[in-house]
N, C-alpha and C positions, 0 to 999 in steps of 0.2 A: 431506859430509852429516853431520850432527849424529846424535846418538843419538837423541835424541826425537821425531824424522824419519822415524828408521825402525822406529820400536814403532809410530809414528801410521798409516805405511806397511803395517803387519806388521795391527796394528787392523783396517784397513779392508780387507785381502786376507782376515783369517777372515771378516768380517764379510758382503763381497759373494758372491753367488751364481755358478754357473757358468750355472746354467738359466734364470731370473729374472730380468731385468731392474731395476734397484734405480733410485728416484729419489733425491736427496739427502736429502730427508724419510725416506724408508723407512731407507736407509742408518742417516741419526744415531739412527731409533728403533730400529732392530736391535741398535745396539753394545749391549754386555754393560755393564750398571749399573755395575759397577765401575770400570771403567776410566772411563766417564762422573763418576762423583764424585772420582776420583783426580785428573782435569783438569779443575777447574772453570772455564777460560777457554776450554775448546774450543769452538768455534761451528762452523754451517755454512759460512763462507768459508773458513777451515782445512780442512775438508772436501773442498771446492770447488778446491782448492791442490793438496792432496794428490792427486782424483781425475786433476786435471792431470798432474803428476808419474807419475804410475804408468799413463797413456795412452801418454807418451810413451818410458816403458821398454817399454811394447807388453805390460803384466799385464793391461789393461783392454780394455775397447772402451765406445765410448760409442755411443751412439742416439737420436734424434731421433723421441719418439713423442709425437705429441697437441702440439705445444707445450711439452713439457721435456725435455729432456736424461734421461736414462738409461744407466746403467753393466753393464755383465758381464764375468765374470772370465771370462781367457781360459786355455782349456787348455795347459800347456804342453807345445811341441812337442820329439819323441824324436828323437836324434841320427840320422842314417840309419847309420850302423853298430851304434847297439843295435837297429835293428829287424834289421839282417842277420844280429845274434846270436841275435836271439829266432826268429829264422826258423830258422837254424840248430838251434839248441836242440828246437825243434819238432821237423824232420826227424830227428831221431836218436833218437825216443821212437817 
């Protein structure tokens, strides 16, 4: 994967929501101005690319509301031996 792969990647992870459901429109208008002028050949199909990619590493989920697609970030899941330490941890307080 190239570098600019995964700033585009890294982009779109602060940008989508955990609670929210984002459509592609909302997504591109939420990114931070700067990074938008900094790439002035980004478009929605790069967008569109990327939400790809980052579904199928399993960051995303995507949703079928009303007739378009919809993205949300997914929580990432804790190892079951850190829960068995936090449990731990717990019990000895």
């Amino acid at each position: 994967m190239q570098n600019n792969d995964k700033d585009l990647e890294d982009e779109v992870l602060k940008t989508l929501s955990f609670f929210e459901p984002m459509s592609l429109e909302k997504i591109y208008l939420d990114f931070n101005e700067s990074f938008l002028l900094s790439r002035p050949d980004f478009v929605v199909e790069d967008l569109g690319h990327i939400l790809a990619t980052l579904k199928k590493k399993k960051l995303v989920k995507e949703i079928k509301a009303s007739s378009q697609k919809e993205w949300v970030k997914i929580y990432p899941r804790k190892n079951w031996y850190k829960k068995f330490i936090g449990i731990l941890i717990k019990n000895r307080n």
